[in-house]
Backbone bond lengths (Angstrom), bond angles and torsions (degrees), N, CA, C in turn:
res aa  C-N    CA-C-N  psi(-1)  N-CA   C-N-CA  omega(-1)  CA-C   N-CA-C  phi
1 X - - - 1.444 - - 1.532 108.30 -
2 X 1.362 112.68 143.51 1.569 113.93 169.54 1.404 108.18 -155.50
3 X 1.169 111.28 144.04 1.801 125.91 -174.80 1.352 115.06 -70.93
4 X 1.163 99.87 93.30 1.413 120.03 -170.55 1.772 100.45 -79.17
5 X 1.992 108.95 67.82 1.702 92.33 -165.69 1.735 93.11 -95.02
6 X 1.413 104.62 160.60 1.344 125.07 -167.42 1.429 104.58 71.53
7 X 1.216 138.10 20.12 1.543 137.59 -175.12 1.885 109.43 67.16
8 X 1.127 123.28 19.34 1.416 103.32 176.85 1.848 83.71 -145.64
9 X 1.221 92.70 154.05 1.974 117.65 155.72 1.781 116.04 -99.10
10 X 1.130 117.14 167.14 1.380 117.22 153.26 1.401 110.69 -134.51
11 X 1.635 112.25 149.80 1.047 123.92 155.44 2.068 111.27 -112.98
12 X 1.313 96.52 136.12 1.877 103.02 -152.79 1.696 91.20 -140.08
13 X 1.167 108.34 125.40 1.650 100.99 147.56 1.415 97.94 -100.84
14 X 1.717 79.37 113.77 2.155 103.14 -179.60 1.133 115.10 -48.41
15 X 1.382 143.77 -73.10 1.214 141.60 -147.41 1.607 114.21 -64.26
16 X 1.836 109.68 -49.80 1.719 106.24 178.96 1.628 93.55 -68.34
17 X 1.648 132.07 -48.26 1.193 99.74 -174.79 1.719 140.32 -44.45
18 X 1.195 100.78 -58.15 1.660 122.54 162.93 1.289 97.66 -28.14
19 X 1.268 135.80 -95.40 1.639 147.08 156.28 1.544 86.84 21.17
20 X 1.531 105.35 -82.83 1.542 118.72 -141.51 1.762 104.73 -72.21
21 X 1.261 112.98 -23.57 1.592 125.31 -172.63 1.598 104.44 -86.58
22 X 1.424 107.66 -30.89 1.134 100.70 -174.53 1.925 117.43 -84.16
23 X 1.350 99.83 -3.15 1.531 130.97 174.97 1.683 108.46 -79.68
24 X 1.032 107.37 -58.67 1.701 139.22 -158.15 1.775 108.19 -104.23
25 X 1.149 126.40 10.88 1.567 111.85 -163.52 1.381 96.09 -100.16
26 X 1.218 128.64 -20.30 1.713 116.06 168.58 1.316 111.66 -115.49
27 X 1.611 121.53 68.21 0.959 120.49 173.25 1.604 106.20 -115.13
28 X 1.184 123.69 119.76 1.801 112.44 -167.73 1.151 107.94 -67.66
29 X 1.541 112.69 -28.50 1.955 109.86 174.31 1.267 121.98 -37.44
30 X 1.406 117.95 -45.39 1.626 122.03 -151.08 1.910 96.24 -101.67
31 X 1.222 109.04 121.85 1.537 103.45 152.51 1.574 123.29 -55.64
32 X 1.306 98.54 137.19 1.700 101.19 160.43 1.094 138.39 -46.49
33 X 1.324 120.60 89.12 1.593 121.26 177.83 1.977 112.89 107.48
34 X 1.245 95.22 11.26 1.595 104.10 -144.03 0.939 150.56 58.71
35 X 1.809 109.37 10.77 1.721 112.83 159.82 1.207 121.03 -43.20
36 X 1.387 139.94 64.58 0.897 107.68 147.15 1.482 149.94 -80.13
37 X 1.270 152.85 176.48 2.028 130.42 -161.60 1.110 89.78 -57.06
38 X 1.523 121.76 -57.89 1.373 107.24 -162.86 1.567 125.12 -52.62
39 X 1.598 101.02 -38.71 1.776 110.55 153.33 1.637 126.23 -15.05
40 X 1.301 88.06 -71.83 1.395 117.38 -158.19 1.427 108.48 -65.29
41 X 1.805 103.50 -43.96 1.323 93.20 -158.77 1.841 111.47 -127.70
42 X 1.364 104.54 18.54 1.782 135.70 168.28 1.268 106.23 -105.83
43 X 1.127 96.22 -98.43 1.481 110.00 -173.89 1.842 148.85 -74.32
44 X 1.543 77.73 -17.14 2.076 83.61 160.79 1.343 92.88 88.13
45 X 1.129 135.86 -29.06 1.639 128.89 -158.62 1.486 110.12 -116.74
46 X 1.589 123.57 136.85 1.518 120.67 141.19 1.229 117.62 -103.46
47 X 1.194 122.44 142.08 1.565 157.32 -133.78 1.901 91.41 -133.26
48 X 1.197 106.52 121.22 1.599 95.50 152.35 1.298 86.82 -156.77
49 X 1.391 130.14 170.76 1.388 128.08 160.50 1.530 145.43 -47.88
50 X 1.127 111.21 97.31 1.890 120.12 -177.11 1.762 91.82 104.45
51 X 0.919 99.73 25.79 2.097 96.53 -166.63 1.703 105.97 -139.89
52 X 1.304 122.98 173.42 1.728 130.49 -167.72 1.421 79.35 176.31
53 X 1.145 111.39 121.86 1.964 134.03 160.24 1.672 101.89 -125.66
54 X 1.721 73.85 119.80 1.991 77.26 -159.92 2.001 85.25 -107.09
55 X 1.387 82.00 130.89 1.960 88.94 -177.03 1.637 93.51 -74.09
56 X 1.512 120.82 149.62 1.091 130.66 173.08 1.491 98.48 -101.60
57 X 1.498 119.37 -172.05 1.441 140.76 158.77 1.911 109.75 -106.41
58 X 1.205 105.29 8.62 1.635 103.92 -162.78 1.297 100.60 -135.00
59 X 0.791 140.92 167.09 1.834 155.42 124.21 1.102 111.52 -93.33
60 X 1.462 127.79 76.53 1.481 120.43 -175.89 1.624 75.76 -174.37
61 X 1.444 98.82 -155.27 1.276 131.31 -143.27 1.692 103.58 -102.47
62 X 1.007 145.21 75.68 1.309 144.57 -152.01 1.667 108.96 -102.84
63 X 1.494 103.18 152.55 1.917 103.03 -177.75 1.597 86.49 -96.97
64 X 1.703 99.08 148.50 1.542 105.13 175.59 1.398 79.65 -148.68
65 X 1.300 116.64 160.86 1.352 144.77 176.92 1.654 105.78 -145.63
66 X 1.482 86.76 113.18 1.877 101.04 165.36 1.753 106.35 -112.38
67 X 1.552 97.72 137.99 1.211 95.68 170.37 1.952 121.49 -137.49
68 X 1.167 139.66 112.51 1.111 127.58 -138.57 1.865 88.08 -88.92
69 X 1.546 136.78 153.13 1.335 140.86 -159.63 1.551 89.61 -147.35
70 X 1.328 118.80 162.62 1.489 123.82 175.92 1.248 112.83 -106.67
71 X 1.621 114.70 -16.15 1.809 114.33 159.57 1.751 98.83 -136.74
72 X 1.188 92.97 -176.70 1.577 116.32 -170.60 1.987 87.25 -56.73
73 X 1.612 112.45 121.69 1.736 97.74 156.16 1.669 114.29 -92.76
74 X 1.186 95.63 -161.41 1.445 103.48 -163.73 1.991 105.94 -87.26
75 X 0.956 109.28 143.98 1.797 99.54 -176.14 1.338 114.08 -87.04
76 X 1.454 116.95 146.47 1.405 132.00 -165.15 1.592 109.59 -67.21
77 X 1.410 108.61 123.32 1.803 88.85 -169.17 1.548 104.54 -100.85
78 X 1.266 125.59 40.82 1.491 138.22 156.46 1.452 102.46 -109.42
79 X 1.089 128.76 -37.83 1.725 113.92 169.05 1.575 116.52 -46.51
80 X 1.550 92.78 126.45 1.560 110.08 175.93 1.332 129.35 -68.52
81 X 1.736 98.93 -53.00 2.073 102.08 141.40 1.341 95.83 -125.62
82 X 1.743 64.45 173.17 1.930 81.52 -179.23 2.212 90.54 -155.97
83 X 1.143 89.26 136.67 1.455 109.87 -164.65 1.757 105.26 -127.45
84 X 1.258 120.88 152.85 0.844 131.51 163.55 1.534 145.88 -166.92
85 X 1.532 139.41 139.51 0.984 143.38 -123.96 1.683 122.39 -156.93
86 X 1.396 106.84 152.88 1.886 97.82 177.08 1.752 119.45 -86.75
87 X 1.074 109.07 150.41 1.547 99.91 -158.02 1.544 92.19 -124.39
88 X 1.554 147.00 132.34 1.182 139.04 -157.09 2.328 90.40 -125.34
89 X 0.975 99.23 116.34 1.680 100.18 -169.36 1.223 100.80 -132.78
90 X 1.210 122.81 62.41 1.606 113.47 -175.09 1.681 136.75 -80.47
91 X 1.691 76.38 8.74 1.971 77.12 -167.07 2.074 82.75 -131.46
92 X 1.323 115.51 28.25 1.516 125.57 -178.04 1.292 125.90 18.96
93 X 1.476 106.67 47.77 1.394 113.62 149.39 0.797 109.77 -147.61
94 X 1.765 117.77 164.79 1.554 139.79 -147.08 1.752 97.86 -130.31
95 X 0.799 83.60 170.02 2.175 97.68 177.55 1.688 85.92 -169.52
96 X 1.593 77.93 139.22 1.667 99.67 175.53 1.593 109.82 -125.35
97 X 1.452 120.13 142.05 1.060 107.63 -143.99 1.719 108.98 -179.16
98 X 1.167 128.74 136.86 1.413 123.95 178.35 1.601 114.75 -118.15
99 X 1.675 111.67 176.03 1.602 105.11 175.54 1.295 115.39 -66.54
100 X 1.334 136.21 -13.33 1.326 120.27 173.49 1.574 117.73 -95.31
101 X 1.713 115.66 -3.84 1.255 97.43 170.86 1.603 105.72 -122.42
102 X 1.825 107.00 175.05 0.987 114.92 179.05 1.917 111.62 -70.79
103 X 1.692 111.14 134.14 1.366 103.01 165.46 1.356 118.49 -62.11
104 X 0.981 128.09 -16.10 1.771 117.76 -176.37 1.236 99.20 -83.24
105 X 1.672 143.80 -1.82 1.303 131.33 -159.91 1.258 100.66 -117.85
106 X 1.403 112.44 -2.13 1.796 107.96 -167.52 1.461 99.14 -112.86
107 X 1.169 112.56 -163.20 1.311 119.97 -164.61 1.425 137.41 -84.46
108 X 1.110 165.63 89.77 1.182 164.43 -165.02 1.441 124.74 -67.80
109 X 1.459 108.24 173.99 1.719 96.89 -178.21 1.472 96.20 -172.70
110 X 1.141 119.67 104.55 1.807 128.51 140.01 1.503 116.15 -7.61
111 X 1.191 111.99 106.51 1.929 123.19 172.65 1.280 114.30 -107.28
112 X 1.182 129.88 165.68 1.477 116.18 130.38 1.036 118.12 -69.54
113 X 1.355 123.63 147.78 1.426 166.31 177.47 1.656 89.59 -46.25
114 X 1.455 115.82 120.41 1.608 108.58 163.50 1.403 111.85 124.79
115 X 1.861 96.08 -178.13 1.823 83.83 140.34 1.127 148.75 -127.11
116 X 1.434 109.38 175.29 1.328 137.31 -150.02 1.540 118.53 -98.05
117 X 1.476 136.95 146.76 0.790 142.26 145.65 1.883 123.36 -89.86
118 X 1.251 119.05 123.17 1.553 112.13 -173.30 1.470 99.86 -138.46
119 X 1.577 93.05 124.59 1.392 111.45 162.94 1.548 121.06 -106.90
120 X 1.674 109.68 135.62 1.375 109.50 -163.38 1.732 82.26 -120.89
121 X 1.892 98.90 138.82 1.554 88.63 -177.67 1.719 84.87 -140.49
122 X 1.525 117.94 139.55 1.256 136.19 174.51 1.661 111.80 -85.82
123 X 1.224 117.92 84.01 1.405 125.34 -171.93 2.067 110.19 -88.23
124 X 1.224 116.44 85.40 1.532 116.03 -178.89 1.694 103.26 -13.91
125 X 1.306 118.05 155.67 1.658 116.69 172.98 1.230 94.38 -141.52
126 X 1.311 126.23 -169.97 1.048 161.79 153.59 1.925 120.57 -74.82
127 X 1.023 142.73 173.41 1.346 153.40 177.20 1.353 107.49 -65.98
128 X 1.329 123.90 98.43 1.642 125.27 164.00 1.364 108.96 -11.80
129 X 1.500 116.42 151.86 1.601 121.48 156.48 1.333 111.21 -49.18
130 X 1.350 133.43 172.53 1.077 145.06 -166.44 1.707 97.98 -101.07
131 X 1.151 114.51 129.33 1.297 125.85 161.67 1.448 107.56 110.84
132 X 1.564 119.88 6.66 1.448 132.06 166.05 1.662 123.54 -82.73
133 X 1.489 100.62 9.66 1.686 91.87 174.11 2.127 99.69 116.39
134 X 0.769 100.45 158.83 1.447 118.89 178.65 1.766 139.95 -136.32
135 X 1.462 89.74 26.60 1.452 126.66 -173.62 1.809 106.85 -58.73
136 X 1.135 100.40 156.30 1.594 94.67 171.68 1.226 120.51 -99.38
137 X 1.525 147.83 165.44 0.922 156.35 -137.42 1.704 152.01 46.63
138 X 1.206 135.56 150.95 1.074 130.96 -124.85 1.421 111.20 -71.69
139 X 1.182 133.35 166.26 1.726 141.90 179.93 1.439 118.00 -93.27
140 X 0.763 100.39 109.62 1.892 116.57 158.44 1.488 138.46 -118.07
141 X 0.800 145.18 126.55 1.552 138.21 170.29 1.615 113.64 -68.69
142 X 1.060 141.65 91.50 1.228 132.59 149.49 1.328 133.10 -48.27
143 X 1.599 99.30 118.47 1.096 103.56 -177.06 1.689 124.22 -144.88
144 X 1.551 104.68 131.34 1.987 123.33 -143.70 1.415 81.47 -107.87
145 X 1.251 127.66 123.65 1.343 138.32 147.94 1.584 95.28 -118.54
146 X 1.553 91.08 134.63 1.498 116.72 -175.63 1.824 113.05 -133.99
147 X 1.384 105.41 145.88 1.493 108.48 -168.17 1.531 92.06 -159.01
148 X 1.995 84.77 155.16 1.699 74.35 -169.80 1.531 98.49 -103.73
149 X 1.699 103.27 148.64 1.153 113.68 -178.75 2.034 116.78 -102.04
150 X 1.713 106.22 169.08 1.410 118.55 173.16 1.166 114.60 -87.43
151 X 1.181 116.61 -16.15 1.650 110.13 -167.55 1.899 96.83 -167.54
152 X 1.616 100.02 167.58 1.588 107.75 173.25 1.427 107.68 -62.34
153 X 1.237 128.74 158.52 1.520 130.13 140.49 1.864 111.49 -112.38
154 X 0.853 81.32 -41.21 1.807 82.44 171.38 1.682 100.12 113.75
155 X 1.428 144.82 -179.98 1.447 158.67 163.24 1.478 102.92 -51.08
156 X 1.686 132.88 123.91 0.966 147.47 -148.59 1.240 107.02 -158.17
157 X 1.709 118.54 106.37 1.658 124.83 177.73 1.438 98.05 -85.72
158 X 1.452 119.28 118.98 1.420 102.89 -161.20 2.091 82.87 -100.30
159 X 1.183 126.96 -35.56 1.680 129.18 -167.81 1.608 91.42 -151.35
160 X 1.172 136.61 109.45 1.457 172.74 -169.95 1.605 114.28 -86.87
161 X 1.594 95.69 85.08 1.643 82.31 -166.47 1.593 111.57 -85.10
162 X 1.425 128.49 -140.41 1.148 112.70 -158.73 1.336 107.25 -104.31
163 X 1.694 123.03 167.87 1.638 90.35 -155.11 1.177 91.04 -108.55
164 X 1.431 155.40 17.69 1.522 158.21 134.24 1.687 93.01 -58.39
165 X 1.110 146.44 104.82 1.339 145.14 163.30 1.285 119.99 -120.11
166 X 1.731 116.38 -47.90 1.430 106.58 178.18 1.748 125.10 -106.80
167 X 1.046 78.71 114.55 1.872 92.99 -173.57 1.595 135.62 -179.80
């Protein structure tokens, strides 16, 4: 579970991000976090460098499952979307983490070194455990399978779910 507050999480390798935000944070070009519309309302994801802001359906407390793979696996064919993207991790670790909490307080995770390929797939769920919050909107499990890649591919709608989703 992780507190998906403002409706999105991140997964960041902290240190080049920071670097890069602290370069880039008043630039009016770039949306915050990588919302951009098309973000928001295509693809589910912001993208910025060393970073993935995965839009939720909730403001609450959401199940996500990351799992790190040594090649591309096969995609879940109960996921409603499924999206995918280049992930830049050069110092191979992750922190997971939202706008209301601190990244040093949340969770981390062992990568390979480099980059990454990450697939984020919105799998329908069932009703959170009890005692995770009582927020409105719909349930999903998030779930980040990551592998390391040779080269960019760029942002990739791999199955396009529907574009009324969170509510």
């Amino acid at each position: 579970m992780i507190d998906a507050d403002h409706g999105q999480f991140y997964l960041q390798d902290l240190d080049p991000y920071d670097a890069w935000i602290a370069e880039h944070a008043m630039d009016p070009d770039l949306a915050p976090a990588g919302w951009t519309d098309e973000a928001v309302y295509v693809h589910r994801i912001g993208v910025e460098p060393h970073s993935i802001s995965v839009g939720t359906a909730r403001d609450d407390m959401v199940e996500s499952f990351i799992t790190v793979h040594a090649s591309a696996p096969t995609t879940d064919p109960a996921a409603e979307h499924i999206v995918e993207t280049d992930l830049d991790a050069p110092t191979g670790q992750l922190t997971m983490s939202s706008p209301g909490t601190d990244p040093a307080d949340g969770p981390s995770l062992a990568v390979p070194a480099g980059l990454l390929r990450a697939r984020v797939s919105y799998i329908p769920a069932g009703p959170p455990p009890v005692g995770t919050g009582g927020g409105p909107g719909d349930h999903f499990l998030y779930q980040v399978d990551l592998w390391p890649s040779d080269r960019t591919y760029g942002l990739v709608i791999v199955k396009q779910g529907p574009e009324i989703w969170a509510g």
